[in-house]
C-alpha angles and dihedrals in degrees: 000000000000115000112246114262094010115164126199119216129208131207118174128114092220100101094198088051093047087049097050088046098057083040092062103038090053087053077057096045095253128143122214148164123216129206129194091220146020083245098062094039086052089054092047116089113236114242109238080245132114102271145167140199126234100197127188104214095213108061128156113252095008130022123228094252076058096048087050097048095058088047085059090045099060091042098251115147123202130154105250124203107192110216106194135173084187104050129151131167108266085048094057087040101054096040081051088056095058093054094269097163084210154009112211125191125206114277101038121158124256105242088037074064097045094053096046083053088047089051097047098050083046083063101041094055079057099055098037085044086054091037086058089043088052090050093048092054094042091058092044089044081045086059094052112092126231090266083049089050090050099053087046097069092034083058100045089047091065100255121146130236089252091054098044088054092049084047097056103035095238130119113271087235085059082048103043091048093049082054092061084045097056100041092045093052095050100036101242119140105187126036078248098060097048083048090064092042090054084051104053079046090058093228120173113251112245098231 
């Protein structure tokens, strides 16, 4: 199923292959936007929508690995599907390496093109559903005090209630107290649970 909203984007100086493309993409019910050059994509603002790249690999100026390392770069993160006449194996490697969803060689096929889309806006309402998650667990990290941040990483390191509370010179009631605090604040239900959410936070482990 296609994400609501999901927009296509083209990037191939042939104009006759930017136009059969959008073509094809409006006979499926996508939308998408097309651009000559790297140049003129990188200036565009990206639209808080599931989206996808179609990137040719040979561009004038700056190729389209170029063009996705520079995506990467500036941490932005959008499903590519390389579309080549030229292609050759350490080319397709290397573009798969860097979390390209498919390598396409003229001539493709047209629903061979429809399903890498597919694919690849399959991908991009993942990533915006776990970017939205992030940002869900940094604002409710962002509410616990520094007691309360304390106790977190206690938590997520295995200690006990008993031991946090020897290791912080505090009563095991007090602890035990800050701990109900912290898991009530970020939602989480288990030690466990709390564990996988300071993961996905990226928080250091207390040794």
């Amino acid at each position: 199923m296609t994400p609501t909203n999901a927009t296509v984007f083209i990037v191939d100086d042939d104009d006759r292959m930017r136009a059969a493309t959008q073509r094809l993409l409006k006979t499926v019910g996508l939308c998408s936007e097309s651009f000559a050059t790297p140049q003129e994509f990188l200036m565009h603002k990206l639209p808080d929508v599931a989206s996808c790249l179609i990137l040719d690999v040979r561009l004038p100026g700056m190729s389209g690995l170029d063009l996705q390392r520079k995506l990467i770069e500036a941490g932005i993160q959008i499903p590519i599907i390389f579309i080549t006449s030229h292609g050759d194996i350490p080319m397709t490697v290397k573009a798969m390496k860097s979390g390209a969803v498919e390598f396409l060689t003229k001539p493709f096929r047209d629903q061979d093109l429809v399903d890498a889309i597919q694919e690849a806006l399959k991908r991009a309402d993942e990533l915006r559903k776990q970017k939205a998650e992030i940002g869900q667990l940094q604002e409710r990290y962002s509410k616990l005090t520094t007691r309360e941040r304390e106790i977190m990483h206690l938590v997520v390191s295995g200690m006990l209630t008993k031991q946090i509370a020897s290791a912080l010179s505090m009563s095991e009631i007090t602890a035990t107290v800050h701990r109900g605090h912290v898991m009530r604040k970020m939602h989480a239900n288990s030690p466990a649970e709390l564990g996988r959410i300071a993961e996905k936070l990226k928080l250091p482990t207390t040794s």
